[in-house]
C-alpha positions as CSV (number, residue, x, y, z in Angstrom):
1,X,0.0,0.0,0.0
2,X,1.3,3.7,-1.1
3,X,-0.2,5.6,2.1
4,X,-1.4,9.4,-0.4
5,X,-2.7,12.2,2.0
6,X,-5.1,14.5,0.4
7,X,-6.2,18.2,1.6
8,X,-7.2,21.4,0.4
9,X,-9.2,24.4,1.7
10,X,-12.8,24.6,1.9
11,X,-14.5,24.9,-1.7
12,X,-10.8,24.1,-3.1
13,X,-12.3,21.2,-5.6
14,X,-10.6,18.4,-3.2
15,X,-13.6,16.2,-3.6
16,X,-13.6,16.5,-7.0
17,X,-10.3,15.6,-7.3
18,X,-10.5,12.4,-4.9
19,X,-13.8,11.5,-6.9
20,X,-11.2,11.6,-10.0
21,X,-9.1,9.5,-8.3
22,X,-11.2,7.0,-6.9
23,X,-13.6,6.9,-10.6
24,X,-11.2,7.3,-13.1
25,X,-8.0,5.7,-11.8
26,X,-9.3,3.3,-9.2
27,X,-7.6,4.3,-5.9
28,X,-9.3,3.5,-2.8
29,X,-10.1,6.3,-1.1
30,X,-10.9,7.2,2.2
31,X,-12.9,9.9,3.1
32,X,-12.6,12.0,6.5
33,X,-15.5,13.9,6.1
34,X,-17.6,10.4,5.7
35,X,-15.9,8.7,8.6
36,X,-16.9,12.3,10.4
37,X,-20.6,12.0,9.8
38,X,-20.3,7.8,10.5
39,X,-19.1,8.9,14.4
40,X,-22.1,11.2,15.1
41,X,-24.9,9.0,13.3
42,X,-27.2,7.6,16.3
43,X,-26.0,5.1,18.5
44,X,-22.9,6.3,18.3
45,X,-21.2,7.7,21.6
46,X,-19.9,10.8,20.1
47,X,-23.4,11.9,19.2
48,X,-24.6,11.4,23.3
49,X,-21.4,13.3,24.6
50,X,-22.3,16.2,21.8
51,X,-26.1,16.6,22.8
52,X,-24.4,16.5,26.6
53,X,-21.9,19.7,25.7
54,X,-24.0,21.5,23.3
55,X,-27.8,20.7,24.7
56,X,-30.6,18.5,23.4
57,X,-31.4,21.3,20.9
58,X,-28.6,20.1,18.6
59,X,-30.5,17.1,17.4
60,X,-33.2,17.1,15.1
61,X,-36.7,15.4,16.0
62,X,-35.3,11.7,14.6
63,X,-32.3,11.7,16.8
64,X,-29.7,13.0,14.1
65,X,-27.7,15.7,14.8
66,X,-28.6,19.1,13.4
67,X,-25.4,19.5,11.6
68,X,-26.4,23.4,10.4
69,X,-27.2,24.4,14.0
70,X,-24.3,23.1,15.3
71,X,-21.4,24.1,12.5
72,X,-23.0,27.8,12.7
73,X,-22.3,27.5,17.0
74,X,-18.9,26.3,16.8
75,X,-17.3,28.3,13.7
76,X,-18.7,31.2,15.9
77,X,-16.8,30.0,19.2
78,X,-13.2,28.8,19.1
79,X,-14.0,27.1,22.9
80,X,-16.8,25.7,21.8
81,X,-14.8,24.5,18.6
82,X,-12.1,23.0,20.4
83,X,-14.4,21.3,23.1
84,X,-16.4,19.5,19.5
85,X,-12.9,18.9,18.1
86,X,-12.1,16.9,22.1
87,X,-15.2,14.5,21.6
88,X,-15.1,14.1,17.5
89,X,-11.2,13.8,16.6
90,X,-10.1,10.6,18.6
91,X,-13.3,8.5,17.2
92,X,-12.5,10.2,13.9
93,X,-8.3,9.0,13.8
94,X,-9.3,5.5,15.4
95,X,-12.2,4.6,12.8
96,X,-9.8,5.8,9.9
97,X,-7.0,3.8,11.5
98,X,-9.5,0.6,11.4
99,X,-10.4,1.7,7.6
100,X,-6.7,2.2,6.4
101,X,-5.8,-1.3,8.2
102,X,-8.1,-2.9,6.6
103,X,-6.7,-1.6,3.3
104,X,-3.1,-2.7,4.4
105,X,-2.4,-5.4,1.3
106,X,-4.0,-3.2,-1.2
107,X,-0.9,-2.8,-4.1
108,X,-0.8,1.1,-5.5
109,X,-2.0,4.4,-3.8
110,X,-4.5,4.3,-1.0
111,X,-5.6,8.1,-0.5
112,X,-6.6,9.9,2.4
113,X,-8.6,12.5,1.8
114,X,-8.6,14.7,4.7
115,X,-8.8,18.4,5.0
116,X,-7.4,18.9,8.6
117,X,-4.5,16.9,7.7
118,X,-2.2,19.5,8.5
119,X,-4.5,21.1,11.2
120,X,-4.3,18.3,13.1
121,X,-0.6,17.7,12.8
122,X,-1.0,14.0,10.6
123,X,1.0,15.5,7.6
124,X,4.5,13.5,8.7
125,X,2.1,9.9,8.7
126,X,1.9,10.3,4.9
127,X,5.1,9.9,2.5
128,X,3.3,11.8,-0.3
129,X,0.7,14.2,0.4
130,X,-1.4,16.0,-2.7
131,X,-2.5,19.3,-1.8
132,X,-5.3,21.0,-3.4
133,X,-5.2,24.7,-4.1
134,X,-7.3,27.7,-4.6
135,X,-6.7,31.2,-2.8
136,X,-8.6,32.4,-0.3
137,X,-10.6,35.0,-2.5
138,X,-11.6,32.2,-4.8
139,X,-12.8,30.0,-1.9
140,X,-14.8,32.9,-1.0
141,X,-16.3,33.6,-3.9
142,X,-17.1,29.9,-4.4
143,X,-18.6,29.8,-0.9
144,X,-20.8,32.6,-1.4
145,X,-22.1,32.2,-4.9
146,X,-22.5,28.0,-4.9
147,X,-22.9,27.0,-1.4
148,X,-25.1,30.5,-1.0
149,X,-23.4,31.1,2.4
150,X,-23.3,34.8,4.4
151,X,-20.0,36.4,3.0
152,X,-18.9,36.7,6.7
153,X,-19.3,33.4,7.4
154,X,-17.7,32.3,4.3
155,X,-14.4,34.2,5.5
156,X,-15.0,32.7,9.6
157,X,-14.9,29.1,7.6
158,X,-12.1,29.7,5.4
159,X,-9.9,31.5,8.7
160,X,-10.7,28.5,10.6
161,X,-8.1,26.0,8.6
162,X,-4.9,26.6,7.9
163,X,-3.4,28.6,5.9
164,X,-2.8,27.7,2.2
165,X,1.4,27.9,2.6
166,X,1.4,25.8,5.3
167,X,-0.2,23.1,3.4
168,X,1.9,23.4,0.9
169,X,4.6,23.3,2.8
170,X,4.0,19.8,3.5
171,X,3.0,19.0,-0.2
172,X,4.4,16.3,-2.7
173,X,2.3,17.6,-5.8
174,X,0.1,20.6,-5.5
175,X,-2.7,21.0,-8.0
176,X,-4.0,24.5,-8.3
177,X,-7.5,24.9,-9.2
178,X,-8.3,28.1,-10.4
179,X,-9.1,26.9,-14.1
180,X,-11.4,24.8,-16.0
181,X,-12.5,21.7,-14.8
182,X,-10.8,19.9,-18.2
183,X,-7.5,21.7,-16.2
184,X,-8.1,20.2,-13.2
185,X,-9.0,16.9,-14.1
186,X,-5.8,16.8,-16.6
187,X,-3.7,18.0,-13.5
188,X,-5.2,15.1,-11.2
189,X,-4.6,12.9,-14.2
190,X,-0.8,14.2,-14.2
191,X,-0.3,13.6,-10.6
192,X,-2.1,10.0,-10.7
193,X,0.2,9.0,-13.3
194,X,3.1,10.0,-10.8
195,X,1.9,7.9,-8.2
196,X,1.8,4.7,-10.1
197,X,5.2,5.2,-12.2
């Protein structure tokens, strides 16, 4: 197994490009932001100890969690944040732990695609790392004019990870996606290539 971490900004095209990946050149991929919403479905521990921190009023009438409620507290509160991050985080590294094992004989790239890789200080786990990049003006502007968010919180989101030169800092291949989509996917294309020469 080739061990690939991906990241990117919000609204940086990151899924797209592990969708590219994964559909077009095969490579498992495992997705943080899936494994995030797996430890918070009911029955899940994480989900009691949120509703315990955050108050009854963060779950919806079937027992889900009100993800909109709860994203709009915590971007607004860095305590409040860090105190989600405490019960979320650990379940979240121990369930991708189980889902990387368990791709342990796989031969070629298995890729990671996280986008608090370097946020949460996992960027030295990964040989090569793939870092997707926009500026934060373009993130904003996608945030705002396809996701339809306020422009204020649009810039509390994007100030929330970390900056774009740390992660590429830590970057193997960057692909920049300011272009066309035919760019991009050419780019991934490029950088898939390079992963199984």
């Amino acid at each position: 197994m080739q061990l690939v971490g991906l990241t990117g900004g919000i609204a940086s095209g990151k899924s797209t490009v592990s969708g590219r990946f994964a559909d077009v050149h095969g490579f498992p991929v495992i997705d943080a932001d899936m494994v995030a919403r797996f430890v918070v479905e009911p029955g899940q521990p994480a989900l009691a100890e949120i509703a315990d921190r955050f108050g009854a009023d963060m779950l919806l009438a079937d027992g889900t969690l009100d993800r909109p409620a709860l994203g709009a507290l915590v971007f607004a509160d860095e305590a409040a944040r860090q105190d989600l991050n405490g019960i979320t985080h650990p379940r979240i590294a121990e369930e991708m732990g189980r889902r990387i094992a368990a791709l342990a004989d796989h031969d070629g790239p298995v890729v990671v695609d996280s986008p608090l890789l370097v946020e949460m200080g996992h960027a030295e786990a990964y040989p090569t790392i793939v870092v997707v990049a926009v500026g934060p003006e373009v993130q904003h502007d996608r945030l705002v004019a396809d996701r339809g968010m306020d422009p204020d919180e649009a810039w509390g989101r994007i100030n929330s990870q970390a900056p774009l030169a740390d992660k590429l800092a830590v970057a193997t291949h960057v692909i920049w996606n300011e272009g066309t989509i035919a760019e991009l996917e050419a780019r991934v294309d490029e950088v898939a290539a390079s992963l199984t020469a």
